[in-house]
N, C-alpha and C positions, 0 to 999 in steps of 0.2 A: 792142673790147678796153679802152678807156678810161673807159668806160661803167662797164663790170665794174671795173675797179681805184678809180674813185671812188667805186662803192656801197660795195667792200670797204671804203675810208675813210670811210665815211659810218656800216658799224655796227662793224665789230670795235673801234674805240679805245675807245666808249663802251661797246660789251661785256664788254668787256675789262679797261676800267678802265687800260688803258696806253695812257699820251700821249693824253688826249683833245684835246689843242691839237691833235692831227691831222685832227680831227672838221670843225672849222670850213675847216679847208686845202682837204681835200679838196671840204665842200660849197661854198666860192669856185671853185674848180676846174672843178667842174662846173654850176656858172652859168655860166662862162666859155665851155666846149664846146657850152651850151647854143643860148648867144647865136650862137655860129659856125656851127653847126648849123641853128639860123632863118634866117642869110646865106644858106646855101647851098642852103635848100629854099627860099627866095624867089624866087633865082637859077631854080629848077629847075620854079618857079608850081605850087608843090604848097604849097597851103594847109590844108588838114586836119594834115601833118607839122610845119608852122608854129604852129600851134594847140597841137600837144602838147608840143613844144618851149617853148613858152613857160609853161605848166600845170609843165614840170618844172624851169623858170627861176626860178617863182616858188618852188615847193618846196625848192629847192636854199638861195635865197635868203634863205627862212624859218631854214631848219636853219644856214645859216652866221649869221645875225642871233642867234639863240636860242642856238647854241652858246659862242658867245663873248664875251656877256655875263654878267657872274662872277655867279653862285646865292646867292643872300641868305637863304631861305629853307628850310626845312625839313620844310614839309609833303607834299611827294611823294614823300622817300625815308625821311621818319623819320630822317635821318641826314642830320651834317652834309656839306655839301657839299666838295669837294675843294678850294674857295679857301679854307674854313675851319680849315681841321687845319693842323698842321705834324707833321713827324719825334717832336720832342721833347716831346708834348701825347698821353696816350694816353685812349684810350676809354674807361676804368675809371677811377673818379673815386679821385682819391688821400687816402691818409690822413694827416690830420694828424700831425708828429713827435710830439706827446706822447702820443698814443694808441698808436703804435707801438712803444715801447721799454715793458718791462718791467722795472722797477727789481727788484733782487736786493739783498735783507738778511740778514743774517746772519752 
């Protein structure tokens, strides 16, 4: 069951685009069960289960390194990254005042 609620953190936030600060929690998280997980099939002299355990330590490991270092770049999405925007910066590039008003004579 734990397994299943870390994968869930692992893609809906970035699916999603809500709270991907969840993304790297979750993939630490599941380093963490990983690591416990190896303890106890070591304990149990099942080395094959060792082996894959640790193949998903590393993976885990990757996605929490990769996720939480802040995206500079912009060639994989065409778009800027979510450390780049704020609120008050929209997508559609703005028009100068003077080109905006229409002066009225008469």
């Amino acid at each position: 069951m734990v397994e299943f609620a870390a994968a869930l953190g692992l893609i809906l936030p970035a699916a999603t685009d809500i709270a991907p600060v969840l993304t790297p929690l979750a993939a630490t998280g599941l380093a963490v069960v990983m690591v416990l997980a190896a303890i106890t099939h070591a304990r149990r002299k099942e080395p094959g289960a060792i082996a894959f355990n640790a193949v998903l330590l590393i993976l885990a490991a990757l996605v929490a390194w990769g996720r939480s270092t802040p995206r500079t770049s912009t060639a994989a999405t065409g778009r800027p990254s979510s450390h780049q925007t704020s609120p008050a910066d929209p997508i559609s590039p703005r028009i100068p005042p003077s080109t905006s008003t229409v002066a009225l004579t008469g």
